[in-house]
C-alpha positions as CSV (number, residue, x, y, z in Angstrom):
1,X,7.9,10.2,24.8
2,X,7.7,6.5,25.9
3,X,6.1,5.0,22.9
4,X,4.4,1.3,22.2
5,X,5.0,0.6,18.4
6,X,3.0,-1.6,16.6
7,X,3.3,-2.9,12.9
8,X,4.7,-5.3,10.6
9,X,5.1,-5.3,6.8
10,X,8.0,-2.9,5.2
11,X,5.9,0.0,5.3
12,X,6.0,0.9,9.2
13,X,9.9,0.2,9.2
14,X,10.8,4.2,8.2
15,X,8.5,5.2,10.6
16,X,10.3,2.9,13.3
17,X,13.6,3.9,12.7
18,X,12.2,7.9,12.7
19,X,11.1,7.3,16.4
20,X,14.2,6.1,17.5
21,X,16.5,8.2,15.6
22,X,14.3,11.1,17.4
23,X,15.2,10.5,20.7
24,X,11.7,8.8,22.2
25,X,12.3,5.6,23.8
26,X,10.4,2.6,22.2
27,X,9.1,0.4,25.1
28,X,8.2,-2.5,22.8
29,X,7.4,-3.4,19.5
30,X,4.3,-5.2,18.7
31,X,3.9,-7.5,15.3
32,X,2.9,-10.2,13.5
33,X,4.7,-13.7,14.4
34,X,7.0,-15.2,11.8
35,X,5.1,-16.8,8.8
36,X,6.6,-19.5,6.4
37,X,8.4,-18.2,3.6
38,X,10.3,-18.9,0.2
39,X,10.7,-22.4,-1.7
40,X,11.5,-24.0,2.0
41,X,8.7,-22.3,4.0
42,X,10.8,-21.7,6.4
43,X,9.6,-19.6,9.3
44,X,10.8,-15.6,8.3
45,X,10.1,-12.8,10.9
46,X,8.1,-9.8,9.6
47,X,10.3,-6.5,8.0
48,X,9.2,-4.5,11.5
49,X,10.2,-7.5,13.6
50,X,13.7,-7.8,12.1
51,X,14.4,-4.0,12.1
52,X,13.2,-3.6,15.8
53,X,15.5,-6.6,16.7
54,X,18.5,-4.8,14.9
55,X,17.7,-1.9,17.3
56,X,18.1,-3.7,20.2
57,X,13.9,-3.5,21.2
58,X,12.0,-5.9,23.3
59,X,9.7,-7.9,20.2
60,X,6.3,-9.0,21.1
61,X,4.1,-11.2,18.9
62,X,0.7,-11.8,20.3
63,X,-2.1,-13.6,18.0
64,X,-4.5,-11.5,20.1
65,X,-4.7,-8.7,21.6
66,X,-8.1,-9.4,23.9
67,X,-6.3,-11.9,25.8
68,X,-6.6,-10.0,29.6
69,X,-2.8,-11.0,29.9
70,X,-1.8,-9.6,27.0
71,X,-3.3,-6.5,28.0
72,X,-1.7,-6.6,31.8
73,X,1.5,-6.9,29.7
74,X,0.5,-3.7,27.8
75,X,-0.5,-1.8,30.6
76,X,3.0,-2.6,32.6
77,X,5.0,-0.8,29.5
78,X,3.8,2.3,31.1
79,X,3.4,4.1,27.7
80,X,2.7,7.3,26.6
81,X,1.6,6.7,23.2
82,X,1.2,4.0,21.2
83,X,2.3,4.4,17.1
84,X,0.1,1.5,15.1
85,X,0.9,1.7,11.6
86,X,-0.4,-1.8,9.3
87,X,-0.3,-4.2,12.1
88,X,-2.8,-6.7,11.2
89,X,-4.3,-7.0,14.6
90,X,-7.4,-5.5,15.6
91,X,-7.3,-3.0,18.9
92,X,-10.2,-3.7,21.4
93,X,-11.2,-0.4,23.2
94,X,-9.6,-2.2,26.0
95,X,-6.3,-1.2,24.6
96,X,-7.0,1.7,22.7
97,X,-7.7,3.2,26.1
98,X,-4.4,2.0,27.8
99,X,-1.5,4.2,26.9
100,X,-1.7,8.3,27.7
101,X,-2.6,10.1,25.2
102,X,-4.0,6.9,23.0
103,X,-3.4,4.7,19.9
104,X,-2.3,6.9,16.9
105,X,-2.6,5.5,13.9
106,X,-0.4,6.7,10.3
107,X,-2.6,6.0,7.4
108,X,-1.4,6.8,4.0
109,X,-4.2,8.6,2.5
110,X,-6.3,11.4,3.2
111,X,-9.0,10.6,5.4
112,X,-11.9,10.1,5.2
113,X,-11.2,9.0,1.4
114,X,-9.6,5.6,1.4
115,X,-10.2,4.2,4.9
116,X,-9.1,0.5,5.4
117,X,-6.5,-2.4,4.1
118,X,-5.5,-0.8,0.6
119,X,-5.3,2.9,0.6
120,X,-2.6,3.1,-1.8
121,X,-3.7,0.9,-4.4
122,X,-6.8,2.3,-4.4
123,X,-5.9,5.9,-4.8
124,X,-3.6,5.1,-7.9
125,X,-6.2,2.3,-9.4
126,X,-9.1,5.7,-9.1
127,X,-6.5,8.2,-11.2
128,X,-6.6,9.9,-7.6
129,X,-4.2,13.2,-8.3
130,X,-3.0,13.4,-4.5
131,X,-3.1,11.2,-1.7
132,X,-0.8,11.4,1.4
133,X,-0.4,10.7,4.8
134,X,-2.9,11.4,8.6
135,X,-1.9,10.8,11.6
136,X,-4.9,9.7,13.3
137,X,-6.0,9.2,16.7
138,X,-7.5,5.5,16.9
139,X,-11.4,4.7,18.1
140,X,-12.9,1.1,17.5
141,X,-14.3,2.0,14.1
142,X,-12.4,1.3,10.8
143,X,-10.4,4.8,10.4
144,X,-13.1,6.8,11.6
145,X,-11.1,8.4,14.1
146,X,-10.4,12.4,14.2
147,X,-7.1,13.1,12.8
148,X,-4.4,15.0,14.3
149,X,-2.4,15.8,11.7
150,X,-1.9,15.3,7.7
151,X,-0.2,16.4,4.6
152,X,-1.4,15.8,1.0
153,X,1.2,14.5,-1.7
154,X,0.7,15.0,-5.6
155,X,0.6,11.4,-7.4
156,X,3.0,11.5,-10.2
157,X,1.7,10.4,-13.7
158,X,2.6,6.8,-14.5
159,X,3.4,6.3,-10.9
160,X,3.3,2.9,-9.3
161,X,1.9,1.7,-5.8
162,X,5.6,0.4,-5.3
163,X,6.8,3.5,-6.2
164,X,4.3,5.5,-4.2
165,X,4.0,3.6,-0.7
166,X,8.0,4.3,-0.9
167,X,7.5,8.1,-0.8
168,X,4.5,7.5,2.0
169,X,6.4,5.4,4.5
170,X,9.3,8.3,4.6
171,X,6.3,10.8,4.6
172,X,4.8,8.8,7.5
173,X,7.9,8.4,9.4
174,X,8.3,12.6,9.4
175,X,5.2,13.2,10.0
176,X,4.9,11.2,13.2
177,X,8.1,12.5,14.1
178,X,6.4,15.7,14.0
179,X,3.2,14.9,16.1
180,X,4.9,13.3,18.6
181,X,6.9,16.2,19.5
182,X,3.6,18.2,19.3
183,X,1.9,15.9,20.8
184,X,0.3,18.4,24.0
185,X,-0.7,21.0,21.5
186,X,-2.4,18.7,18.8
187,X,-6.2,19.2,18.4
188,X,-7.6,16.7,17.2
189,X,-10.2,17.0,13.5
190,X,-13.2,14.8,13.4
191,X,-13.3,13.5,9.7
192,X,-16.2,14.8,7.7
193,X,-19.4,12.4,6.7
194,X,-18.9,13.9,3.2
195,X,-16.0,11.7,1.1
196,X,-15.8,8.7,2.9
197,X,-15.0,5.8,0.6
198,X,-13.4,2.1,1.3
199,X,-10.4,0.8,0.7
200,X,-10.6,-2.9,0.4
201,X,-7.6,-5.0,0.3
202,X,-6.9,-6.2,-3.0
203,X,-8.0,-9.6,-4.4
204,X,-6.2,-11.7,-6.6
205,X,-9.3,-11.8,-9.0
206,X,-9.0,-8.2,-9.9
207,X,-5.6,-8.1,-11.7
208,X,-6.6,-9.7,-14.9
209,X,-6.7,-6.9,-17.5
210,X,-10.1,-6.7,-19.0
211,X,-9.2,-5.4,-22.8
212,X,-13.3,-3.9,-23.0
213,X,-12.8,-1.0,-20.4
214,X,-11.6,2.6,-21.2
215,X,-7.7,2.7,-21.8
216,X,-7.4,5.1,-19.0
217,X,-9.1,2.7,-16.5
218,X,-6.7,0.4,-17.6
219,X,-3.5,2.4,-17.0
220,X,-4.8,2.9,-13.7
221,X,-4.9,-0.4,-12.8
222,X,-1.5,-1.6,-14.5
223,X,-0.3,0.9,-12.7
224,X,-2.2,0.4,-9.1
225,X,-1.3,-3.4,-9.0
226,X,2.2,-3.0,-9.8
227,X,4.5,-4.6,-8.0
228,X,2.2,-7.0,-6.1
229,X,-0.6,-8.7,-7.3
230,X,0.6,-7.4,-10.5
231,X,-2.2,-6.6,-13.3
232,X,-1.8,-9.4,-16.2
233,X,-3.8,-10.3,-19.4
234,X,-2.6,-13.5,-21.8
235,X,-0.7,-13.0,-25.0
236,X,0.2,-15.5,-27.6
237,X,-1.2,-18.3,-24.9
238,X,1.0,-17.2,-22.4
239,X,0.3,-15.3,-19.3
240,X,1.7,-12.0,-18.6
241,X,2.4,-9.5,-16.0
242,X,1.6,-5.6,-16.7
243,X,3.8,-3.3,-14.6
244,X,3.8,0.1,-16.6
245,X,1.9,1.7,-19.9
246,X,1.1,5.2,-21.1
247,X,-2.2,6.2,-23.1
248,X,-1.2,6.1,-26.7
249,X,-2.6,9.1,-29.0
250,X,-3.4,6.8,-31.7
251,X,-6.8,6.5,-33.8
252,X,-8.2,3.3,-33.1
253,X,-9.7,1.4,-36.6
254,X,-13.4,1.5,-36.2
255,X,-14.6,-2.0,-35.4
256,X,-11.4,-3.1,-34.0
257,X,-11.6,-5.2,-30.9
258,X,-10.3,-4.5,-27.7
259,X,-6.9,-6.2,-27.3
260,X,-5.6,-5.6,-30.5
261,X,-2.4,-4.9,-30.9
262,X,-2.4,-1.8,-33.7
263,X,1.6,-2.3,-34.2
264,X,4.6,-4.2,-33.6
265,X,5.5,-1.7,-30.7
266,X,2.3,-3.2,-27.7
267,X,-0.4,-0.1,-28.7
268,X,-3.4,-2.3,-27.8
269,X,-7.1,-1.1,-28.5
270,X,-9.3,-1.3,-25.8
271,X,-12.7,-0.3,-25.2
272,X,-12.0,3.4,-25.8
273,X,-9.1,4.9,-26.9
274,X,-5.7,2.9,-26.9
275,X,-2.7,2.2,-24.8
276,X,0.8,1.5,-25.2
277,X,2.5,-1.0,-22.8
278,X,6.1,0.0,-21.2
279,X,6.6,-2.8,-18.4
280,X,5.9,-6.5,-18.5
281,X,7.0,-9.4,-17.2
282,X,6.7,-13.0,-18.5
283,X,6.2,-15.7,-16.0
284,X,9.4,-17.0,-14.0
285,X,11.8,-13.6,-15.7
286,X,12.3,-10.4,-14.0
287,X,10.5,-7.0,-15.4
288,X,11.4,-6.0,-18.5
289,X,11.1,-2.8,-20.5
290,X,9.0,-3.2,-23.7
291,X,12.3,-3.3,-25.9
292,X,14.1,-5.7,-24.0
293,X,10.2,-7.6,-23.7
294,X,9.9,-7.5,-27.4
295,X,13.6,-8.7,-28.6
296,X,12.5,-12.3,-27.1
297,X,8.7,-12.2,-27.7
298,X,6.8,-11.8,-30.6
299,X,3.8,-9.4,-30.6
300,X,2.5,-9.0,-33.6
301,X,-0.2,-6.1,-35.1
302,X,-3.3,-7.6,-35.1
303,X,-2.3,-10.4,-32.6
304,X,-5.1,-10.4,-29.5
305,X,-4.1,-9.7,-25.8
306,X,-6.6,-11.5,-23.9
307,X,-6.5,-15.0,-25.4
């Protein structure tokens, strides 16, 4: 197959080097242009960019992809197929009707639940028990295309996003592997109207912890945010990062408020139930386990998380 390939952060990188490694020739690579980066904001190309480039492919970076010439330059690669997987570019019909057999599209969850920017953090910040990975063929709508092929993947307790989106990019990169060499005897699924949800990308203003929901809820989110924004809450006036914690099978004091911490060891109340903390990270250090945390922080019973 003579493929287009379009993407850019670290996730569409397994599925790049899967297309080559199978034997289809990549016509170009399509991604976001360099953005400043690090203490000298100095200009760093994207994770598909520098991959693509170690591969010897032709790297294209347009800022948009209705520009006619653009699209002349699309149309000369002659494609087959082209693989779009977290490009950050919108596709006008224009160019989802230029190669063969289409735009396909590898979106790590299982459509039609989880459509748009943040499937994975989503899934894990619900309690989701599975998620996975479609191959779907694109149309101008946000993920509403019918899919051509998927396969579900069990979420392991206390798993993180990090954690996660590494098992869905290698699950991605088989699985278009797969359809591609299928491609002539795929039929295509519409998605049902029943289960759609949204899968907004994550804001900033959602990690803090909020001590007054169910511990659950919380775990969820700790664990749905970690690595990046990274769920926090303040402790002993200092802010800190929440990257792992386990529901603790503890009877919570009637009238104790959420926050709490019940023992020495982080079990913090919350609204309902209680939770133990496993992960953190203080500002400017690396992640910690709650041992290594605890031998150079104090955290007290009865001190407050939240204040």
């Amino acid at each position: 197959m003579r493929v287009i390939f379009m993407g850019t952060p670290d996730f569409p990188v397994a599925a790049l080097q899967a297309i080559v490694d199978a034997g289809h020739q990549v016509a170009a690579v399509f991604t976001q242009p360099p953005r400043p980066a690090g203490r000298g904001k100095q200009l760093r190309p994207s994770p598909v960019q520098a991959r693509a480039e170690a591969l010897g492919l032709p790297v294209f970076s347009p800022t948009n992809l209705r520009d006619p010439g653009v699209q002349d330059q699309i149309r000369s690669l002659d494609a087959d197929v082209a693989v779009v997987v977290a490009y950050g570019l919108l596709l006008p019909q224009d160019v989802l009707d230029i190669p063969r057999l289409g735009c396909w599209n590898i979106h790590a969850s299982l459509l039609p639940r989880w459509r748009g920017a943040a499937p994975i953090h989503r899934a894990i910040m619900a309690g989701d028990l599975e998620t996975g990975v479609c191959i779907m063929q694109m149309e101008a709508g946000l993920d509403t295309g019918p899919v051509l092929m998927r396969h579900a993947l069990p979420i392991a307790a206390g798993e993180t996003t990090g954690q996660l989106h590494d098992r869905l990019a290698v699950l991605g990169a088989e699985l278009i592997v797969q359809a591609l060499a299928a491609a002539d005897d795929l039929a295509p699924t519409p998605q049902p109207e029943q289960g759609v949800c949204y899968a907004h990308k994550i804001d900033k203003s959602e990690a803090q912890v909020n001590w007054a929901d169910p511990a659950d809820q919380i775990v969820h989110k700790i664990h749905g945010l970690s690595p990046f924004p990274g769920a926090w809450t303040m402790m002993q006036g200092e802010r800190v990062k929440l990257h792992g914690a386990t529901l603790a099978d503890i009877q919570v004091p009637s009238g104790t408020a959420p926050g709490t911490a019940l023992d020495d060891g982080l079990t913090i109340a919350c609204g309902s139930g209680a939770l133990r903390l496993l992960r953190l990270q203080r500002a400017g250090k690396s992640a910690q386990d709650a041992a290594s945390f605890l031998a150079g922080f104090a955290m007290p019973k009865g001190a407050i998380c939240g204040e």
